[in-house]
N, C-alpha and C positions, 0 to 999 in steps of 0.2 A: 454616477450611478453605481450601484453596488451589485453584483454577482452571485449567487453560491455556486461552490467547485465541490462536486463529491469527492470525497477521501475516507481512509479508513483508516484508522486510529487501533494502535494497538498495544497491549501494556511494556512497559520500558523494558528495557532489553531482551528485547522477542527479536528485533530487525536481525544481531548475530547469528541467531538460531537458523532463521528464516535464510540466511545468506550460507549460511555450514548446509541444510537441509537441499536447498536449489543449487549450491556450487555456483555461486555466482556473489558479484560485489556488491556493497551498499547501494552503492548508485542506483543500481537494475533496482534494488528492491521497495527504494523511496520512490522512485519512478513510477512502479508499479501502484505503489499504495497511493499514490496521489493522480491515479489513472492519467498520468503524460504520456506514458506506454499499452501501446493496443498490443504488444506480439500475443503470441501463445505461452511464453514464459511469465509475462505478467498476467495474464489471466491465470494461471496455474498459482502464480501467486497470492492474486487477491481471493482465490478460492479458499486456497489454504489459511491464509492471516483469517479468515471469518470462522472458518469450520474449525480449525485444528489448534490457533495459537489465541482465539479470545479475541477479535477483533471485532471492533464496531463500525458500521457503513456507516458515513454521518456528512455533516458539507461545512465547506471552510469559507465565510463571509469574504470574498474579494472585492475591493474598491479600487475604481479605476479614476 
């Protein structure tokens, strides 16, 4: 049976920006944009990648 996973998609190398911008690592910010992470820093992030860095809210076919 297959899935979708909401994620947000953003244009190639925004994630460094994104990481200089919030002070925080890659990790936190893939996390974020692949909503694995509920805190308040990943919501701050996914707000930002849509409003600020060109990001698109879309969903990722998973098969299990």
């Amino acid at each position: 049976m297959a899935k979708r996973k909401p994620i947000i998609q953003v244009p190639h190398g925004t994630v460094p920006k994104i990481c200089k911008a919030f002070r925080c690592k890659r990790s936190t910010v893939y996390a974020a944009l692949c909503f694995d992470s509920k805190s308040e820093l990943s919501e701050n992030i996914r707000q930002s990648a849509l409003t600020v860095y060109g990001g698109v809210k879309t969903t990722k076919l998973i098969l299990n």
